[in-house]
N, C-alpha and C positions, 0 to 999 in steps of 0.2 A: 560530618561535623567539621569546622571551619576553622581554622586558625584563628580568627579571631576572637574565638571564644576562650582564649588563652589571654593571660596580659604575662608576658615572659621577659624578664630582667637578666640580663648575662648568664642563661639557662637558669634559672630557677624562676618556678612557676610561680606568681604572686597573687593572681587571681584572676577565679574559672568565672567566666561572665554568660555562659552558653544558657539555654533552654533546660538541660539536665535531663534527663533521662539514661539512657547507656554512653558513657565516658567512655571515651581510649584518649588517655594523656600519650601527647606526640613523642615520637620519637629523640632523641636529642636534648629533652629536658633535664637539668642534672640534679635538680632538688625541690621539693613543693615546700613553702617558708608558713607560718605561723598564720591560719586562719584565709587561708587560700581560697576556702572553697564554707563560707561561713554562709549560713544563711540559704544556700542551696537545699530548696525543701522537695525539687522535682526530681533532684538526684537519685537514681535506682539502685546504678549500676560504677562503677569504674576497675581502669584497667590500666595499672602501672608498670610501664616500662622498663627494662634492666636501665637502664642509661640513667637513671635517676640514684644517685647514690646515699639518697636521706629521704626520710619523710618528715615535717617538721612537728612538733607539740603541736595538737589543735589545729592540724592542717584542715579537718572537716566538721569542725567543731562549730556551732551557732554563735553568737552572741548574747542572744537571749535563752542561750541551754534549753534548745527546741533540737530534737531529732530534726535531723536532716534528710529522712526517709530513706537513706542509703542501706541495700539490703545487700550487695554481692560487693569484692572487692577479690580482685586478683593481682598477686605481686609476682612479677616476671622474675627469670634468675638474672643477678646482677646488682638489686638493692642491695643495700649492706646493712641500713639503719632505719628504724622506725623508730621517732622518738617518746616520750612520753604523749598520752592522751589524744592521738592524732586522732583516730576516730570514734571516740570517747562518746559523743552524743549522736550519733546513730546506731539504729535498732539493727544492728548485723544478722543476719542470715547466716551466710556465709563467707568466708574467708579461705579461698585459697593459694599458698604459698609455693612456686614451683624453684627455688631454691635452695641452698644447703647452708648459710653461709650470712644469713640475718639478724641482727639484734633488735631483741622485741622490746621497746620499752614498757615499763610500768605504766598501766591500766591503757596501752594505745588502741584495744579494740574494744573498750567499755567492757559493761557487763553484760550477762546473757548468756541461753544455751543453744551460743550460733555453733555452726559445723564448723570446724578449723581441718583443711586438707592441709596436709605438709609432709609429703612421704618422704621427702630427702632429708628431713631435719631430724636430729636427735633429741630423743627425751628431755635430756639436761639442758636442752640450749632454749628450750620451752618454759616461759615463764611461770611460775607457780600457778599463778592467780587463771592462765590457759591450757595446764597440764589436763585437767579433766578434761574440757574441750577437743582437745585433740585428742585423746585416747578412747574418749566414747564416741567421738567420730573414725576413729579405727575399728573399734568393735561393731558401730552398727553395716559398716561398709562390708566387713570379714563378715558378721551373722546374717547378712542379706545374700550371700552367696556373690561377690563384691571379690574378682582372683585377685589375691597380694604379694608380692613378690616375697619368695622366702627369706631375704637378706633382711626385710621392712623393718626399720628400728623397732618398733613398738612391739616385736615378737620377744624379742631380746630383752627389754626393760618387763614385759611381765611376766617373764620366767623369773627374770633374778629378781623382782619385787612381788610376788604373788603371795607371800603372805602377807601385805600392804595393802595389798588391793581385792581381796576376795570378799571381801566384807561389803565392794560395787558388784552388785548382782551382774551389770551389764558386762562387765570386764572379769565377773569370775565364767561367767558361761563361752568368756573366751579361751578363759585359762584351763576350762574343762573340755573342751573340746580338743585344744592344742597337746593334751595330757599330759600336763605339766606337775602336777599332783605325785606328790610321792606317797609312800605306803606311811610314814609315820607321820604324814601329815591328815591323813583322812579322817582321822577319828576327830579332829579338833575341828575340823572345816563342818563335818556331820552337825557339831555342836553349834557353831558359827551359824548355820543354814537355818537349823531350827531356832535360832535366836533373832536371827530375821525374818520367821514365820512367811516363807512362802513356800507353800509346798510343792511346788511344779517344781523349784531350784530344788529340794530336797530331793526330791524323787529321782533329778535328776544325777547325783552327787552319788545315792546308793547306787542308781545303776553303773558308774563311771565305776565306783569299788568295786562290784560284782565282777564287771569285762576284766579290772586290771588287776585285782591281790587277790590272790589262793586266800583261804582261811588260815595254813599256816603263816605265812607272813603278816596278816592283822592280827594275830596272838601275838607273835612276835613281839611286832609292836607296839602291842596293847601291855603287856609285860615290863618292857624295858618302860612305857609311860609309866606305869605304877610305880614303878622303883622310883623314879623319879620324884614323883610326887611324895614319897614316903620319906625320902633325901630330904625333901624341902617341909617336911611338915617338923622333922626333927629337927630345923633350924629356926624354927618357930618364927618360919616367916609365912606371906600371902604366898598363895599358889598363883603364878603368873597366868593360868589358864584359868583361874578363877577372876583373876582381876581384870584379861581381857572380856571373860564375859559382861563386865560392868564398864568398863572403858576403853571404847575406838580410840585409836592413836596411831600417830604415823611418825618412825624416825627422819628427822632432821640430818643435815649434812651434818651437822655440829657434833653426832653423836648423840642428841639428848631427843626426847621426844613431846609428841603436838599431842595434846589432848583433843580430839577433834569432836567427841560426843558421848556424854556420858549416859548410859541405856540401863542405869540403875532405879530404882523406885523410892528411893529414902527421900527423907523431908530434912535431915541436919545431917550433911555430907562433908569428909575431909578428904580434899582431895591426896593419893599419895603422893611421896615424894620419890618414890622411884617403882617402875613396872617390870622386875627381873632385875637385869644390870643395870639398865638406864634408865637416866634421871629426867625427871618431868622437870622440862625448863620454859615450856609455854603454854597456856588455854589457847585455842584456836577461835577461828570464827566461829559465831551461834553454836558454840561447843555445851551451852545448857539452857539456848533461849526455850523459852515454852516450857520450860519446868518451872509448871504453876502450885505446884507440892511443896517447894524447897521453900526452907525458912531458915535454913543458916549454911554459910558452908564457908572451908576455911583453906586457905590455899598455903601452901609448904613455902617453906623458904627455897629460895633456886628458881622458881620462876621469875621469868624477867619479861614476860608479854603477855597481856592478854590481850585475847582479839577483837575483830570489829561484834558487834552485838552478844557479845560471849554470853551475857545473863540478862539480856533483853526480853520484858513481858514472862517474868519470875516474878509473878504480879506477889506474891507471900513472901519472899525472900528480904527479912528484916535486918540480919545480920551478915556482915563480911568484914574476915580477918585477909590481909592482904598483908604479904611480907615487904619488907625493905628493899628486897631485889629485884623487886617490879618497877622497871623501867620506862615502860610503856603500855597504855592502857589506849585503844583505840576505840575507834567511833562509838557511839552510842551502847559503848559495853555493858552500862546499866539502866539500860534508859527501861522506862515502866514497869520498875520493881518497886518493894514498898519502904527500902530506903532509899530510895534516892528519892522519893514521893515525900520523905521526911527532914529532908534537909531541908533550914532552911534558905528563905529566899536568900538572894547572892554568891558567891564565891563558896562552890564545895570542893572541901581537900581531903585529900590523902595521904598523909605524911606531908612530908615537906615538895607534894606534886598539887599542883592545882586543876580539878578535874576536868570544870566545865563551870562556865557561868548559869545560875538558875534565876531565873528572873529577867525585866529590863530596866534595869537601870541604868541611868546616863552616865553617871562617874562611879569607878571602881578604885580601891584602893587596895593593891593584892598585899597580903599579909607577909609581916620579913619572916623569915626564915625558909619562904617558897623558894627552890631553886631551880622546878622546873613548868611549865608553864604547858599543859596536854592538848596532843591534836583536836580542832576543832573546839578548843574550849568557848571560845568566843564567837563561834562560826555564827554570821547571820545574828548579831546583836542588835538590830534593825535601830535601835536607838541607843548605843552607845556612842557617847561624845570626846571621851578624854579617860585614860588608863593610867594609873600612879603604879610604877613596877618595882619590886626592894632592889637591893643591895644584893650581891650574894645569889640572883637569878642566872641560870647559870643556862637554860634548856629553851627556845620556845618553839613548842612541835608546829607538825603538819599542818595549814590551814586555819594555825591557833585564831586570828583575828578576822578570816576571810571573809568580805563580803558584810565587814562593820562598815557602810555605807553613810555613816553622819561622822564618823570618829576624826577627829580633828587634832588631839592632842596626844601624844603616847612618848614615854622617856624609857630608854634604852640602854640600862644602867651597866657602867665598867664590870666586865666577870661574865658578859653573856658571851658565849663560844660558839654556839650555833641558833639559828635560824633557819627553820625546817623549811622544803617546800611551802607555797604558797602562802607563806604565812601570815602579808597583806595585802594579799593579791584585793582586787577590785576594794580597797578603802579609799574609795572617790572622793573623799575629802579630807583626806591628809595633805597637809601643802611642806612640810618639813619633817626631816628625820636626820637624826644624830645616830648614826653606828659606832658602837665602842671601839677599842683601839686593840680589844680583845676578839673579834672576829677576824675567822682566816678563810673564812670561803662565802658568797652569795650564792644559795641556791636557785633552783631553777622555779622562776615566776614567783620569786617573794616579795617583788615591790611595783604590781603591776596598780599604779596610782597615777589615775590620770591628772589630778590636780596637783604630784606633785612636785614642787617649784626647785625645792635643796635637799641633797643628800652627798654624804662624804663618801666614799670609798675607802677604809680605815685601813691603816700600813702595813699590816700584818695580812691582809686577805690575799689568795694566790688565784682564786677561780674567780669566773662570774658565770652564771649556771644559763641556759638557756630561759628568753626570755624572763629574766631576769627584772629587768624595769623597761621590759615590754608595753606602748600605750601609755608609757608615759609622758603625754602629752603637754606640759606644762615645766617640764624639764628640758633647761637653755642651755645648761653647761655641767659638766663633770669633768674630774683628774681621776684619772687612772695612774695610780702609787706602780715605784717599780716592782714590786712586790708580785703582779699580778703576774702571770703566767700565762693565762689562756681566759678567751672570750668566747663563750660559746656562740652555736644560732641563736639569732632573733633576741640576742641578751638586750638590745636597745632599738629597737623595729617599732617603727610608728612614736618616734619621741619628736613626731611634728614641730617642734619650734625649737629642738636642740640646736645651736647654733655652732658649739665648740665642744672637743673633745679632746684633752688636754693628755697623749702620754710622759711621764716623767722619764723612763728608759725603755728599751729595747721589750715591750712586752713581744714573743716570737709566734704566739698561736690566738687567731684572729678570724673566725668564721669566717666566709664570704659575706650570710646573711647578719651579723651581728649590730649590723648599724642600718639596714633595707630600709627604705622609706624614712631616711632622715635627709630631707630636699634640702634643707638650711645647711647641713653641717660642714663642717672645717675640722680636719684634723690635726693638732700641733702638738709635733715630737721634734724629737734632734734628729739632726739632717746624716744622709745615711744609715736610718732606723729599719725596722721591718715594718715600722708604722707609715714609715713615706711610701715606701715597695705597697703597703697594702691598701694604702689611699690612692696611688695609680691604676693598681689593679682591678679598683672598684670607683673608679673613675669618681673620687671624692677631692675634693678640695682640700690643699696641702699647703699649712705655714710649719718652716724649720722656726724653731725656739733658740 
């Protein structure tokens, strides 16, 4: 492979122009920047170097959100950072980490059930959304006769979480093999196994009793269960071993716990509001999609999430009580059920939250008293023109507008505090935006708009999130308030005709790639700034104010 199949910018890699097949990034590269490697559809393989101390958002990411064909990827030790969604549009295979010492960001290996190696990494340091990944590639490597080194984190994380996790066939036949199983727990696992009707696991579970507890010590603790239960029935509460058998759930760091699946049979269901001592404080993902039975169910106060497709294709499901403590409701949480099939066209709410637009209509006028505006509610409005927002909006999530690709007009009223990721990423024809004087952070890729011409950076904001107003191609000049703090990668990357870049004081943390491929630009601070220091050191052009 050839050098010049690199185009490399003061060590960071900016774009792979090679044939594709099996990659090895050279040695000496010290970061690959936003869209590196876009559009590489022969790509198989690659193999990143320690020497690289970043991976960028969307470093292997398409353009036109086409797989990239990329099935293997190996991360040398010495990476530190992988940032959001780097290899987000490749169908991954495999992923392995020879590291200890990485930070994964949010969704940067897509989704999928690739292998993830990472023996030197801890449980905790593994992202939610790649914890199964990585632990069912520990178990199939350990049940294929696969030696693992005794110390191997993943021994240790399901020992102390094995009543978590035994309810994963795959990672309980670990947990039974390892004989991690205590005597008072076997009676409840017995229950568990036949509840997931496989009878090989079954089989397997009595014989694991047999080798390990005498009959005296299952009396024992069959005994002390009973009392127990007898305790709890005179408190005229649920028996917690009855309401697991109807509800999978996982505790949260927080204390509270994930409703992950509910394995009950009813048609008008309440969810509880607490399982033993802990309190249900979220629906998980597809926590009840495909319950095509339900026709009403009511959720407790105290939860504050429900997750992506929670009650997706609940094709009977006419009613839902949702409490006020519901702070977030993600993707598609009710999509092809028979109320949301009942709303009608336009703007459907939830309290004072606006869910998701229904319909296409050009102009919207969202109703006052909305104060938060929900992920993806507008995602993909293919003909949305122009949005009238109230007074008193206070939230607009993840993705809310993304990919409104005609929208042209939108007002951004005083009281809005945050501005979720990508929240107008690609609205290609927005040419202006006014940000309240009430935002204090730009998150990462929320104003990726190539048409647009004006936007303020409001006094109060202290971040600008990676790629930020990335391919902003139509934006000539911005100030940056003293206010701001820090710039991340690629927050201004491809802003092709920016010409000026105005700091007002010493802003002190300033990516390397935060202005990459801005050929026009000029940056003007006060003289002896860290802004003149960082226009030398990325060989920009420098006027003192």
């Amino acid at each position: 492979m050839s050098q010049p199949d690199f185009v490399i910018e003061n060590g960071v890699l900016t774009k792979y122009q090679g044939p594709g097949g099996d990659v090895i990034i050279p040695e000496g590269v010290t970061s690959i920047s936003w869209w590196a490697f876009k559009g590489c559809s022969g790509l198989t393989s690659v193999t990143i170097p320690g020497s690289i101390a970043e991976i960028g958002s969307d470093s292997f990411g398409s353009p036109f959100r086409k797989s990239t064909g990329l099935k293997s990827v190996v991360i040398m030790d010495g990476v530190k950072q992988i940032w959001s969604n780097a290899f987000r549009y490749s169908h991954l295979e495999q992923v392995t980490i020879l590291g200890n010492n990485l930070k994964i960001g949010t969704g940067s290996f897509g989704t999928g059930d690739f292998a993830l190696i990472a023996d030197r990494m801890m449980p905790s340091d593994i992202p939610s959304c790649y914890k199964k990944n990585y632990l069912h590639t520990f178990a199939r490597r350990y049940l294929a006769g696969e030696e693992m080194e005794q110390n191997h984190p993943c021994f240790k994380y399901l020992k102390s979480q094995r009543k978590k996790l035994w309810t994963d066939l795959l990672l309980l036949r670990v947990i039974l093999k390892e004989g991690y199983i205590t005597s008072s727990e076997i009676t409840d696992l017995i229950s568990e196994a036949a509840a997931l009707g496989d009878p090989e696991l079954s089989a397997a579970i009595l014989d694991y009793q047999n080798r390990n507890f005498s009959r005296a010590e299952l009396d024992k603790e069959n005994k002390k269960k009973f009392e127990r239960e007898i305790r709890a029935m005179e408190r005229t509460t649920p028996l917690v071993s009855e309401l697991k058998k109807i509800w999978s759930c996982e505790k949260l760091e927080s204390g509270g716990l994930r409703i992950k699946r509910y394995k009950g049979k009813e048609t008008k269901i309440a969810i509880p509001d607490h399982i033993g001592k802990n309190k249900v404080v979220e629906i998980g993902d597809k926590a009840f999609q495909w319950c095509e039975e339900m026709t009403c169910v009511s959720i407790p106060e105290g939860v504050m999430r429900i997750g992506a497709q929670a009650f997706e294709c609940c094709t009977m499901l006419t009613e839902i009580s949702i409490p006020a403590s519901v702070r977030e409701i993600a993707y598609n949480a009710f999509d092809n059920t028979a109320w949301m099939r009942s709303q009608s066209a336009g703007c459907v709410y939830i309290g004072d939250l606006l869910l998701r637009m229904n319909g296409d209509d050009r102009t919207v006028c969202v109703r006052p008293g909305t104060t938060r505006i929900n992920a993806h509610a507008f995602g993909e409005c293919k003909k949305l023109t122009a949005v009238t927002l109230p007074d008193g909006l206070k939230e607009i999530g993840f993705a809310a507008f993304c990919e409104c690709k005609k929208l042209t007009q939108i007002n951004i009223p005083e009281g809005v505090t945050k501005i979720e990721e990508r929240a107008f990423e690609e609205c290609n024809s927005l040419t202006k935006l006014m940000l309240p004087s009430s935002l204090t952070e730009i998150r990462n890729c929320a104003f990726c708009c190539k048409k647009l011409k004006k936007v303020n950076i409001p006094e109060r904001v202290t971040r600008i999130g990676c790629s930020a107003f990335s391919h902003c191609e139509s934006l000539e000049s911005i100030t940056i308030p003293a206010s701001v703090e820090e710039i991340e990668d690629d927050a201004f990357r491809y802003c092709d005709n920016m010409t000026r870049v105005t700091f007002q004081s010493s802003t002190t943390k300033i990516a390397r790639t935060a202005f990459i491929c801005c050929k026009k630009l000029t940056i003007h601070a006060p003289a002896g700034s860290y802004a003149e220091q960082y226009a030398k050191e990325n060989n920009i052009p420098f006027q003192a104010l």
